[in-house]
C-alpha positions in Angstrom: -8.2 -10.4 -39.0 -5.5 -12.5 -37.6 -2.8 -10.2 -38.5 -5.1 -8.0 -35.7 -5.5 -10.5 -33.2 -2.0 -11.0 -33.1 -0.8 -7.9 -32.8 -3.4 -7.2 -30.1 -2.1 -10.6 -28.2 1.6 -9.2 -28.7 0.3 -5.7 -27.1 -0.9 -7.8 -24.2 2.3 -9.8 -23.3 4.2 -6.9 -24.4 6.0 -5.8 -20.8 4.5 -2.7 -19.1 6.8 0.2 -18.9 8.2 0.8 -15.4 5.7 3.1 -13.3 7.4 6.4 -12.7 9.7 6.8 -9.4 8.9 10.4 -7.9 10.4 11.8 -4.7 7.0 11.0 -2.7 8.2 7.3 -3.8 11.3 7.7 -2.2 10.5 9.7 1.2 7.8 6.7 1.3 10.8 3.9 1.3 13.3 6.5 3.6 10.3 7.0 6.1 9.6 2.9 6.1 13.1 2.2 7.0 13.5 1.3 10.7 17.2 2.6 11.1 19.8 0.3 12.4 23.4 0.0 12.1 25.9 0.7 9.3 29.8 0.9 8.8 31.1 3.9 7.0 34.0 4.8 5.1 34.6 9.1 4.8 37.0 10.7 3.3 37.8 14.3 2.8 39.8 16.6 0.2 40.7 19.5 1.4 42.3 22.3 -0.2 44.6 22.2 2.4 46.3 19.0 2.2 48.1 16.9 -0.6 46.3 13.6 0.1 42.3 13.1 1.4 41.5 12.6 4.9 40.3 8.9 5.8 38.1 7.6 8.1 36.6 4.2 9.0 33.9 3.8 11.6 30.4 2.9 12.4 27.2 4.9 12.5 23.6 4.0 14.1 20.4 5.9 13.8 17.7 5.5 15.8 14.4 6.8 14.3 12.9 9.7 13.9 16.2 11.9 14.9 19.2 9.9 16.6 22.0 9.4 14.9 25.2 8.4 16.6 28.8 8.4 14.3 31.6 6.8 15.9 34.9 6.9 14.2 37.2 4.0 14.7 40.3 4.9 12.8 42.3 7.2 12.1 41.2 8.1 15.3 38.3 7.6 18.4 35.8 9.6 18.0 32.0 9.5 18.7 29.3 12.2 17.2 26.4 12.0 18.3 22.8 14.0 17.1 20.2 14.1 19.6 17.1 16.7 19.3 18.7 20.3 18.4 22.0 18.6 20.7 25.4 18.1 18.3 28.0 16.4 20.9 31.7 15.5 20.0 33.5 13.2 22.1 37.2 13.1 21.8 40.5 12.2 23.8 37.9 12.0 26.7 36.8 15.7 26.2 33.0 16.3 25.5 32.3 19.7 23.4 28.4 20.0 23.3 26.5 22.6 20.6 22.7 23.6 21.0 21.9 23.9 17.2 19.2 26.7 17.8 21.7 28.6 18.4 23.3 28.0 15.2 20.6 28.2 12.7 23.1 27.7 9.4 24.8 24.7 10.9 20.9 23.6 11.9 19.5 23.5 8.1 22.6 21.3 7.4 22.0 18.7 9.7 18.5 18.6 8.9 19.3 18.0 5.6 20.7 14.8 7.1 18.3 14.2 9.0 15.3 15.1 6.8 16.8 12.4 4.2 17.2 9.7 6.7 13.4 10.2 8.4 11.8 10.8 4.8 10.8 14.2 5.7 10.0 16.4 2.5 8.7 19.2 4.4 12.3 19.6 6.5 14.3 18.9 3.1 12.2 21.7 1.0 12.2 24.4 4.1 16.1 24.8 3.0 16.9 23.2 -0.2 15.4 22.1 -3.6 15.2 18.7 -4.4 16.5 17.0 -7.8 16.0 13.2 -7.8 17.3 11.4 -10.4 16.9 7.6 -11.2 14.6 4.4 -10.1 13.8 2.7 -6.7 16.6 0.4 -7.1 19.4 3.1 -7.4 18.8 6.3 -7.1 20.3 10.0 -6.5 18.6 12.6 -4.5 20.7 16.2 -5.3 19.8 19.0 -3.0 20.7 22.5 -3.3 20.5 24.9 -0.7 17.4 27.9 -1.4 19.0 29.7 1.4 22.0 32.3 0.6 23.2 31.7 4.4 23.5 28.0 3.7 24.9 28.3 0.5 27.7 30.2 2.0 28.5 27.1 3.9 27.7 24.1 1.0 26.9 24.4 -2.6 25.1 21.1 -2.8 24.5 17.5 -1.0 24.3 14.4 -3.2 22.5 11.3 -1.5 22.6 7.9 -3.6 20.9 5.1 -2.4 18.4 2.2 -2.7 14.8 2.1 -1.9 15.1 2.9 1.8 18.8 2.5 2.5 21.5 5.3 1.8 24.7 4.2 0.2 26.7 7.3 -0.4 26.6 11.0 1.2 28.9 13.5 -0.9 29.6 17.2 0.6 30.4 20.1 -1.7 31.4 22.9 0.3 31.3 26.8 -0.9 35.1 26.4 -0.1 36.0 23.7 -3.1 36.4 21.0 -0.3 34.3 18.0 -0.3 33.6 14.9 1.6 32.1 11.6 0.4 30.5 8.8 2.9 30.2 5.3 1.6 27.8 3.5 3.5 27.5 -0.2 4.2 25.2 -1.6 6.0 25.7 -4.3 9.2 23.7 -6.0 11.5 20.4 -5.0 12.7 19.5 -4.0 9.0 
């Protein structure tokens, strides 16, 4: 009888496993995040080139779909996502895209901007979704459904915690690849 009780008191103190961590869990925490302000590192291998591309700047996204990416070094440059509007501002020259008119280059930046609003529905339109970890630290693998798409990249790997993205790595169909390391500063 004691033997029992005991082991039902252990049961009871025993620590409850960890509740599962789905990817409505995650857009949940991505949705809830009010944006703000982060410093970036990317850097890109190219097939092209001995030794990777290297770039340091800052990037600010304003909720639900402004995101603005101003590169510091090597070089000035600001990119900035408005609405279905991609402009490039460089050596004080302004190039300016309407992505409805370019539906591939469209999906990718939804995917960008799908992860940082939250929003499943966008994400699942062009790619399928692999998530991988718990709240804390996890990796969100998407791979494009498309044929079109997958022409361009073979698949986007997001790591991050709760809310906040830490890292951003492109695999193109081409071999090249770029990684963003994320940081955040003030305002987060």
């Amino acid at each position: 009888m004691r033997r029992a009780l005991l082991c039902c008191l252990f049961a009871c103190l025993a620590p409850l496993p960890a509740a599962a961590f789905d990817l409505g869990d995650l857009m949940r925490h991505l949705v809830a995040h009010p944006g703000g302000k982060a410093r970036f590192v990317e850097t890109k291998y190219l097939a092209v080139l001995d030794q990777p591309l290297v770039a340091r700047g800052e990037m600010t996204y304003t909720p639900p779909g402004r995101l603005e990416k101003r590169t510091l070094s090597p070089k000035q440059e600001t990119l900035l996502l408005e609405g279905n509007r991609l402009s490039l501002q460089r050596d004080r020259q302004t190039l300016s895209i309407d992505l409805a008119s370019q539906p591939q280059a469209l999906a990718f930046i939804d995917s960008i901007r799908g992860i940082l609003a939250g929003n499943r529905q966008a994400l699942e339109q062009n790619y399928s979704l692999h998530l991988a970890g718990r709240l804390d630290q996890w990796t969100l693998t998407l791979l494009p459904r498309d044929m079109k798409i997958a022409e361009l990249v073979l698949r986007i790997t997001v790591q991050g915690s709760r809310g906040q993205l830490r890292a951003i790595e492109y695999l193109q169909a081409d071999g090249d690849r770029t990684e963003l390391r994320i940081e955040p500063s003030g305002g987060q």
